[in-house]
N, C-alpha and C positions, 0 to 999 in steps of 0.2 A: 574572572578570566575564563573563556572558554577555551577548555582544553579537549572535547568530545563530543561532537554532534551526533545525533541521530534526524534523519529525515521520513517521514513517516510517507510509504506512498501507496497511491489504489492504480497508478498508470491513466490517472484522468491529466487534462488540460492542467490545473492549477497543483497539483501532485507534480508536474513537470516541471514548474514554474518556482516551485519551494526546492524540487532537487539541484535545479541551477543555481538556487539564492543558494542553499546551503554548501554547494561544492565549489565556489565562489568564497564564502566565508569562511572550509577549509583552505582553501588555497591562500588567503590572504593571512591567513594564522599559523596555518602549518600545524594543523592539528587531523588524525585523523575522524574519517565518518563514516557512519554505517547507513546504509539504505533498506530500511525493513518493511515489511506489508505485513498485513494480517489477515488471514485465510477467512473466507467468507463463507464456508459449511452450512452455514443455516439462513443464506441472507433472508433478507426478508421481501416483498415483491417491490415495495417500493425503493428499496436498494436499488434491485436489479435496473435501475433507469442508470446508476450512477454507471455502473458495467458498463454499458452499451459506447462509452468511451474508449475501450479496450477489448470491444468486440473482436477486432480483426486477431486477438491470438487464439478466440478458438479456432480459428481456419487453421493457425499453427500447431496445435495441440494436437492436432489428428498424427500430425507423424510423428510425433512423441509418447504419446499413450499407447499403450499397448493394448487397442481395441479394434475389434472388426470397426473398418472406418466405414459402414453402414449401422454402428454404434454412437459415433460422435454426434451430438446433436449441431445443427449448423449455426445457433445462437446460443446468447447467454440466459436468454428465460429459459430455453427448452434445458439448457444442464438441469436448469433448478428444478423445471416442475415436468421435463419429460419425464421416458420408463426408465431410465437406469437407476441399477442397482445404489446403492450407499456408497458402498466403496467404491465403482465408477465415478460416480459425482466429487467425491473426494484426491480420488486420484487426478483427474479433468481439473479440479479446481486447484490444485497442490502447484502443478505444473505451470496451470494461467498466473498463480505469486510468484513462481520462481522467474517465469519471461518478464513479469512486471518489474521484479527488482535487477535483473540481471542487463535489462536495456537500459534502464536508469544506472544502474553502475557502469556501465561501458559508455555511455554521455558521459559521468563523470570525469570516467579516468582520460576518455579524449578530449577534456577542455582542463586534466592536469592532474585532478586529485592522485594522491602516491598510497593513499591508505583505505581502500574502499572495502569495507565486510558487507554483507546482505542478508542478512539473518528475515526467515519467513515463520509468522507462530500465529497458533491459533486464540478463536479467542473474539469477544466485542472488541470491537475498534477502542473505544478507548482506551481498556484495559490491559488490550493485548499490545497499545504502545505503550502504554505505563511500564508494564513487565519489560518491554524489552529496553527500554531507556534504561530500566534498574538494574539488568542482567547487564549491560553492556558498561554501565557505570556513565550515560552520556550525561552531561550537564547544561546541555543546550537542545531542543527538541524543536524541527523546524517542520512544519506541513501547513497543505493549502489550506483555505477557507472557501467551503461550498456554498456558503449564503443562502439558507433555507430562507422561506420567508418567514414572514411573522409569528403567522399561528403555529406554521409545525416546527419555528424553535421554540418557542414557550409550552409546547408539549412538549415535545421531543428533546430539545437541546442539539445541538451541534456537536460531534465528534471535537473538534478543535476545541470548543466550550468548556466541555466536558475536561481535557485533557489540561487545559489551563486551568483549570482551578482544583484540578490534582494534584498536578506535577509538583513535585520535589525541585527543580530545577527552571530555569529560561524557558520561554516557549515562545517561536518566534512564530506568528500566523504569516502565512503570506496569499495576497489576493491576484 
């Protein structure tokens, strides 16, 4: 029986798509859900394509961080590989998880959900939804499917991949 969802999301297209299937699936259960992301401090550059779906919060970011906004970089490659400092980069990126979970919980809660947390932690993507599914005690684990292609899942693996054949729990892919 699911009694506790977690929805894993990066604010792409199909991260949307899984927040709806999953606050939909509380709502019909009546169980609450957490919507969590995992801070992406060290992406790596081919990451950084998956970002450019959620470009539009560094524009927002600027009046949030507490930077000369001739500090802000005006994309998400330049957080990564501009001149700012560590902890700029950090702070810029802290801020871009909490807008990504906090718009996805307010969709939530305005198509119904009653029980929504948003917990942001650091960490690889898989791991750091493993942790927070076992911190939270969820038993159901709902996120998109990016669909690498061939070669670079069979190097690589798929975060979702990955997370399935970890999990302790349910894990529902959604495409």
């Amino acid at each position: 029986m699911i009694s506790n969802i977690l929805v894993a999301t990066d604010g792409s297209e199909t991260a949307d798509r899984a927040v709806e299937f999953a606050t939909n699936l509380a709502l019909r259960l009546d169980v609450p859900m957490t919507i969590g992301h995992v801070l992406q401090h060290g992406a790596r550059i081919e990451e950084l394509g998956r970002m450019t779906e959620v470009e539009h919060l560094v524009q927002q970011v600027k009046s949030d961080v507490k930077l000369h906004l001739g500090d802000i970089p005006s994309n998400i490659y330049a957080v990564f590989s501009g001149p700012l400092s560590r902890a700029d980069r950090e702070r810029i990126i802290t801020v871009i998880g909490g807008k990504i979970v906090d718009g996805a919980a307010r969709r939530a809660k305005d198509a119904g959900a009653k029980s929504v947390s948003t917990p942001v932690n650091n960490g690889d993507y898989d791991e750091g939804i493993l942790k927070m599914a076992s911190e939270i005690g969820a038993n159901t684990i709902v996120m998109g499917h990016r669909g690498l292609g061939r070669v670079q899942r069979i190097f690589q693996g798929s975060v979702s991949q990955k997370v399935n054949q970890r999990a302790d729990c349910t894990v529902i892919t959604v495409r």
